[in-house]
N, C-alpha and C positions, 0 to 999 in steps of 0.2 A: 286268550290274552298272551301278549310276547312277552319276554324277558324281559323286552324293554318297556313295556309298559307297566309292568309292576314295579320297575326299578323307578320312573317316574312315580309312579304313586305312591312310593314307600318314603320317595327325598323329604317331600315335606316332615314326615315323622322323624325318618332321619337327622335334620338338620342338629336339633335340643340334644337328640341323645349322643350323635357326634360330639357337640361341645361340650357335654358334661360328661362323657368316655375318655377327653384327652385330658393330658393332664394340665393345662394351661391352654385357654383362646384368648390370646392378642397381650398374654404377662397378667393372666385375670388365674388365680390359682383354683383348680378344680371346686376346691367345697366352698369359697366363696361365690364363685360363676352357680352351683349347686342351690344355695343360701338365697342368692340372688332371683333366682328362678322362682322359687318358692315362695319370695318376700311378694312376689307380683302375680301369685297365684289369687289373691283377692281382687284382681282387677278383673277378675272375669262375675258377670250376676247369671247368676245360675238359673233361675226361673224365665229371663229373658234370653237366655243364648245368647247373650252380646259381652263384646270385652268393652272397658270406658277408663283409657287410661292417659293421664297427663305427665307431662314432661319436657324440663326446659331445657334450649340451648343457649348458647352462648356466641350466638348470630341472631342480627337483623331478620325480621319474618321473610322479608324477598330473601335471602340469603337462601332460611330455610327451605323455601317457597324451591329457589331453582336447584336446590341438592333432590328433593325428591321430582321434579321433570325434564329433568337435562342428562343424557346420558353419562357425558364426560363427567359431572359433579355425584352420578350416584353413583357410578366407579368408584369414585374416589374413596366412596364411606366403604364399599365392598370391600375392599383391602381386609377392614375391620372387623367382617362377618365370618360365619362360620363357613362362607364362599369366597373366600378371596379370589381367587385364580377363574375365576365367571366371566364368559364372555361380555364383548359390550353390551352392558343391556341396551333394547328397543324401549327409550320412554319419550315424550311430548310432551309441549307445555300445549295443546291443542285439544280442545275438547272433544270427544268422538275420537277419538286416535287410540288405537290398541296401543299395549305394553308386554314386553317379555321379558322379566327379569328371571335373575341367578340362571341362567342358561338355558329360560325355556321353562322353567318349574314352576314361577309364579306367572301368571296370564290374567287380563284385563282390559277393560275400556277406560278411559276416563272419559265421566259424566260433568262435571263441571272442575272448572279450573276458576280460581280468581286470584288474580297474581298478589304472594306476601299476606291471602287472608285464609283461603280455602283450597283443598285438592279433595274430591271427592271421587272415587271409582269403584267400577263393579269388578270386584275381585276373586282371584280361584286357584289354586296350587294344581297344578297337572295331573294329579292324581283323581281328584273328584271325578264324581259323575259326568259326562260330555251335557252343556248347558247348566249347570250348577256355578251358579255367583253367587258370592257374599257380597254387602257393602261395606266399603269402608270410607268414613268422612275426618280426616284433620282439617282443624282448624286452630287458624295461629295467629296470637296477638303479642302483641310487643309488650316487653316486660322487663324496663328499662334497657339495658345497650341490649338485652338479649330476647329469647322468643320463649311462648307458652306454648305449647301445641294441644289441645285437646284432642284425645281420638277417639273414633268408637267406629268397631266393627260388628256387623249384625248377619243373622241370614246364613251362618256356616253350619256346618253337620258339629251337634252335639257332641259330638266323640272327639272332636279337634281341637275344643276351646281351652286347654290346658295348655295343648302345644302353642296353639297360636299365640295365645299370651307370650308365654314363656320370647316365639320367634320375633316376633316384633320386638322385644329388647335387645335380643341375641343379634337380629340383623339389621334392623333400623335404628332405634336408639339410643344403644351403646355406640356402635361405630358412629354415627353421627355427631355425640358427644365429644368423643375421641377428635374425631375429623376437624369438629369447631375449636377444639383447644378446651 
């Protein structure tokens, strides 16, 4: 193994423990960003390996819908992540179309798309095994001017679902919140 493939496979872990090593991400003060982490450590069911965690915005579901398949609009929330400075990600609103986000570290297919309801994809941090996918399915309804998103991720190694929790707040979530006002 190279340098650099360990240094890809350690990013994913990295991510959580960079934001809660600095002393502030994005004017969120350490032990609340900390507090935060931990408050959403119950979103992961431990007997199933899957995380199941909801959370609303404050956009129309198409809104939400093209922030997570449009490269230029999940930019935008990037700002927000513990990746700001990430190249453009590779995403599609096109089913069967790979994705590269945060510069290569997160990798996937999307399996279905349905514009403003569902994005569903086979997911994987660069680090994993070569051929190791998790799934991951949002689904999003309107709820009133704004959106629900239900998620659920399934199918990742045991030892990760801490962190993932934790990262889907830290990189999608929160910046998205942020992003919608």
């Amino acid at each position: 193994m190279t340098a650099h493939d360990a240094s890809r496979r350690d990013f994913a872990r990295q991510l959580a423990v960079v934001a809660l090593g600095s002393a502030t991400l994005a004017g969120v003060p350490k032990r609340l960003l900390a507090a935060r982490v931990a408050q959403h450590e119950g979103d992961i069911i431990h007997d199933e390996q899957s995380i199941h965690q909801v959370v609303n915005f404050k956009a129309a579901p198409l809104r939400v819908y093209g922030t997570l398949t449009d490269p230029r609009e999940f930019l935008a929330i990037m700002k927000f992540s513990t990746v700001p400075n990430a190249p453009l990600p590779e995403i599609s609103a096109r089913e069967g179309a790979k994705f590269a986000l945060f510069g290569g570290h997160i990798l996937g297919r999307n399996i279905e798309l349905v514009p403003g309801a569902r994005v569903v994809q086979a997911w994987r941090t660069s680090g994993w095994p070569t051929g190791l996918y998790s799934m991951v399915r949002m689904e999003l309804q309107a709820a009133g001017s704004g959106t629900t998103l239900t998620f659920d991720h399934t199918g990742f190694p045991k030892a990760d679902a801490e962190h993932l929790a934790a990262g889907w707040y830290l990189n999608y979530w929160t910046p998205m919140q942020k992003h919608f006002g």
